[in-house]
DOSE-507143 format. One record per residue: residue in one letter; y, x, z of N, C-alpha, C in turn. Coordinates in steps of 0.05 Angstrom, whole numbers, padded with zeros to 5 digits, always signed. Example, Ala and Ser with C-alpha at 12.3 -4.5 7.8 and 13.67 -1.06 7.14 Angstrom:
% residues 2
A-00114+00264+00156-00090+00246+00156-00066+00264+00156S-00045+00257+00142-00021+00273+00143+00001+00258+00157
END
This chain:
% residues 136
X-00401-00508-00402-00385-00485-00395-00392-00476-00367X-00397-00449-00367-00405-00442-00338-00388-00423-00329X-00360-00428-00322-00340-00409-00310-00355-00405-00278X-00353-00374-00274-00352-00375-00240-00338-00374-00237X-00337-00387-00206-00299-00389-00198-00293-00364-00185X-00269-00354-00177-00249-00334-00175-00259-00335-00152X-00267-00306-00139-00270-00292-00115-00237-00298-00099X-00246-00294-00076-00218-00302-00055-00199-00275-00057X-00175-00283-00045-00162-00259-00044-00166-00248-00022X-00163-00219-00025-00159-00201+00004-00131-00193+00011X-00134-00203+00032-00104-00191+00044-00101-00157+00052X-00079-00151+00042-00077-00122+00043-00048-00127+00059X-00042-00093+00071-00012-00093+00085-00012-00069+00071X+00020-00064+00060+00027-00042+00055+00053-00036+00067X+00051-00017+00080+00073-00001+00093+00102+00013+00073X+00127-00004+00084+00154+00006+00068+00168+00021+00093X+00157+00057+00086+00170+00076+00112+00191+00095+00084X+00216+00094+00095+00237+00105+00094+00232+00134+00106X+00251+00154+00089+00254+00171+00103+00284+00184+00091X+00303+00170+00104+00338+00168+00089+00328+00153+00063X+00334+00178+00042+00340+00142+00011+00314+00163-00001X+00282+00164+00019+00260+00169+00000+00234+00152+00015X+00221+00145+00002+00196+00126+00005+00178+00147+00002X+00157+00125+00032+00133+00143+00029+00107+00133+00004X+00096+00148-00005+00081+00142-00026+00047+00160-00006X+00024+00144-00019+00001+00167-00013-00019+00158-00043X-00032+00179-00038-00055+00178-00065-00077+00169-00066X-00091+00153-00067-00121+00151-00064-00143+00172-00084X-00165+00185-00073-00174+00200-00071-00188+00200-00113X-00187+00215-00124-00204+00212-00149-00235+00192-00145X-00234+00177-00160-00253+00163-00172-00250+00134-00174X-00269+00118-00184-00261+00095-00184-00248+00083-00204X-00243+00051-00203-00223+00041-00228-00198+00048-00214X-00186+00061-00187-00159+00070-00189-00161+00092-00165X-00178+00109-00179-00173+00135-00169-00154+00155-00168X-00136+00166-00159-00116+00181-00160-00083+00170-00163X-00096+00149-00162-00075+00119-00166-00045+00133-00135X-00032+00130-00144-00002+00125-00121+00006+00089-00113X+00004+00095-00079+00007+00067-00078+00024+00065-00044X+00033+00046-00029+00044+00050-00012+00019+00050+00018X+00022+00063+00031+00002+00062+00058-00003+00035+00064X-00024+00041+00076-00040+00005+00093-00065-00001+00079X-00082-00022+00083-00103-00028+00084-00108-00056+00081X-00131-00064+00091-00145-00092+00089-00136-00096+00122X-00131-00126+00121-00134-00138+00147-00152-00162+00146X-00161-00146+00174-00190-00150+00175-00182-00189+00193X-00209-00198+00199-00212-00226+00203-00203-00228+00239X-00172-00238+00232-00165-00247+00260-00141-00231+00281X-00142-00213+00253-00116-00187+00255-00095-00201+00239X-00066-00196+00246-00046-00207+00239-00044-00173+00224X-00015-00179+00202-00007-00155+00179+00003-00137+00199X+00015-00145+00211+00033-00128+00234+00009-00105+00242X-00007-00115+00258-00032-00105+00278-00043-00086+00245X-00054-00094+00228-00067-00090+00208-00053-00062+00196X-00027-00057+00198-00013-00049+00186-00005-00020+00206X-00010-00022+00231-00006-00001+00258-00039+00010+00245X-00057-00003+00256-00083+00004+00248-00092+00021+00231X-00088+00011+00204-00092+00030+00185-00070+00063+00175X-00044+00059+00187-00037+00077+00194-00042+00096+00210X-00053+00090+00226-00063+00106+00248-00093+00121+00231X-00104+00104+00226-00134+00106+00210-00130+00130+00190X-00109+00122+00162-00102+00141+00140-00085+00165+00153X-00068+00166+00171-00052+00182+00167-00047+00199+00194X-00057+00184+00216-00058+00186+00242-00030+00194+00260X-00018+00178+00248+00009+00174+00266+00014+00141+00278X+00024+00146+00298+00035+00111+00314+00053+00106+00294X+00053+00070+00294+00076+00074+00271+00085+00031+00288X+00105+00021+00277+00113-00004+00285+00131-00012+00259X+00116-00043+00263+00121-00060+00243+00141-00074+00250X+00151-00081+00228+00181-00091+00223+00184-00119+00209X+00196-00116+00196+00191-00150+00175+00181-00149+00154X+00177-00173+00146+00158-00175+00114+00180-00171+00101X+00181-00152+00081+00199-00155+00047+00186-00172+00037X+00163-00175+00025+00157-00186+00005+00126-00192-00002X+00114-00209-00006+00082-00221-00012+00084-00224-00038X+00065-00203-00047+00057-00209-00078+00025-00215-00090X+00018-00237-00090-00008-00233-00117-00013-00212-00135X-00033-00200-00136-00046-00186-00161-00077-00187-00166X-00081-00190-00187-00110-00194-00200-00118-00172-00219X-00137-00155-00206-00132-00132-00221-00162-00128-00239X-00157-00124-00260-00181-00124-00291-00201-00113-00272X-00217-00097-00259-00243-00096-00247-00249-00106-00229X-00241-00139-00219-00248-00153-00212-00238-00163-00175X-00218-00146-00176-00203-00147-00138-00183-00162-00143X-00180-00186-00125-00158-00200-00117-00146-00195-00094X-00117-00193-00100-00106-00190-00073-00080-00206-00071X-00074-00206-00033-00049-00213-00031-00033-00190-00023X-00019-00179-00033-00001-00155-00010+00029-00164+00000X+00021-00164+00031+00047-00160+00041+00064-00126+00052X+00080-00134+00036+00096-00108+00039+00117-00107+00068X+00114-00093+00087+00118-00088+00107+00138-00072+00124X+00173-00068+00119+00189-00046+00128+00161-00029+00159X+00175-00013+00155+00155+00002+00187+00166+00032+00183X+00174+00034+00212+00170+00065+00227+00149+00080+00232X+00159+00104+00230+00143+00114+00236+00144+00135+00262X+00125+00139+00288+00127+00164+00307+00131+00188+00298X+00121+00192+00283+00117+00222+00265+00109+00226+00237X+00120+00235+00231+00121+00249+00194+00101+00282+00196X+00086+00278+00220+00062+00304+00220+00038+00289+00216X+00031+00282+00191+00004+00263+00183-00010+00287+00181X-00045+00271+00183-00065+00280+00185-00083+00270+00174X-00082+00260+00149-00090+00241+00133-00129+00241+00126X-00140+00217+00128-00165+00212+00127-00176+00224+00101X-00205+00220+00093-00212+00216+00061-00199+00198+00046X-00188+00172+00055-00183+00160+00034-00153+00163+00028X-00147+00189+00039-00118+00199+00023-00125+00223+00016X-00104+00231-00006-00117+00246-00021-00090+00265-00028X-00062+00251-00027-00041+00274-00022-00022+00250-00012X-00001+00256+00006+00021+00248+00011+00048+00253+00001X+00070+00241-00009+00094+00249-00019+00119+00226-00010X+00139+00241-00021+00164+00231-00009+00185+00232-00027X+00195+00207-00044+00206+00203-00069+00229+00186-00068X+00244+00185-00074+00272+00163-00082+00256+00151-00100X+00258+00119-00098+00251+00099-00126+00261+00107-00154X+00279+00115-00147+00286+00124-00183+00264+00151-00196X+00254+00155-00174+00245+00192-00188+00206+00176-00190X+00200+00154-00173+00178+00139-00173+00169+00135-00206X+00142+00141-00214+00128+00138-00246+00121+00119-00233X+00127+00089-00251+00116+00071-00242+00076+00067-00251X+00079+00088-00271+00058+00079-00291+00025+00101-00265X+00047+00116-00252+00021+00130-00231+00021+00109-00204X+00029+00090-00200+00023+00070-00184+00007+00047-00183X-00004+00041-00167-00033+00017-00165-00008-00005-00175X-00025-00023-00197-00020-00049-00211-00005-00062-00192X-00015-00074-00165-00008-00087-00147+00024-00081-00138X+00028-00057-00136+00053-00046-00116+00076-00046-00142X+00073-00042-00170+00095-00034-00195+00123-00058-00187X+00106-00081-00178+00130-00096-00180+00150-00088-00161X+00141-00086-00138+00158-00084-00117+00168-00057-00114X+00153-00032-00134+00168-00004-00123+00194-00006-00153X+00183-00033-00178+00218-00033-00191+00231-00047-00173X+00232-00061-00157+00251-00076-00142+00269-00065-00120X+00258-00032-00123+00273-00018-00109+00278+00000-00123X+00283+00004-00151+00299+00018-00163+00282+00040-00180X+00252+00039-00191+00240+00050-00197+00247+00043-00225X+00244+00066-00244+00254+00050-00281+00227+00039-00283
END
């Protein structure tokens, strides 16, 4: 039997910004195995960066606003069919400004109550945690 073993996980931060009782959502750009996919802001943290730091960073990067990290909600595993492992920590965080300026790798920004959230237009990784806030 010649299993290869499981690639490592990558740590990802994803940003939980409020705006009263609506969440921010962004799009990643068409193509790919999850192109056009809805998922929450943030990125990879990189080697030696804490989620916090990781999490200002790539905000700044995608959307180009200052933004400050808050506490962890919640760390979830996902293993997704084309071959990416991840860990995501999900991250409350502010934001300086709601005047984004968003990179290529966003592709539209929106602002939703969990209940009005399609879970089925959201990246694999994030479904659990956007039903745990009230998404059907």
């Amino acid at each position: 039997m010649n299993e290869r073993p499981a690639l490592p996980r990558m740590r990802v931060v994803a940003a939980v910004v409020w705006d009263g009782p609506r969440l921010l959502m962004t799009q990643r750009p068409p193509g790919g195995p999850v192109g056009l996919s809805w998922e929450f802001p943030g990125g990879k943290v990189e080697a030696g960066e804490s989620p916090g730091a990781a999490l200002v960073r790539e905000l700044r990067e995608e959307l180009g606003v200052g933004a400050t990290a808050h506490e962890t909600l919640a760390v979830h595993a996902h293993d997704y069919a084309h071959g990416t492992r991840v860990e995501l920590v999900f991250i409350r965080c502010t934001l300086e400004s709601f005047a984004f300026t968003p990179d290529e790798s966003v592709h539209a920004v929106r602002w939703l109550e969990p209940r009005d959230v399609d879970v089925n237009d959201v990246l694999e990784g994030d479904r659990a945690f956007v039903r745990g806030l009230g998404a059907p």
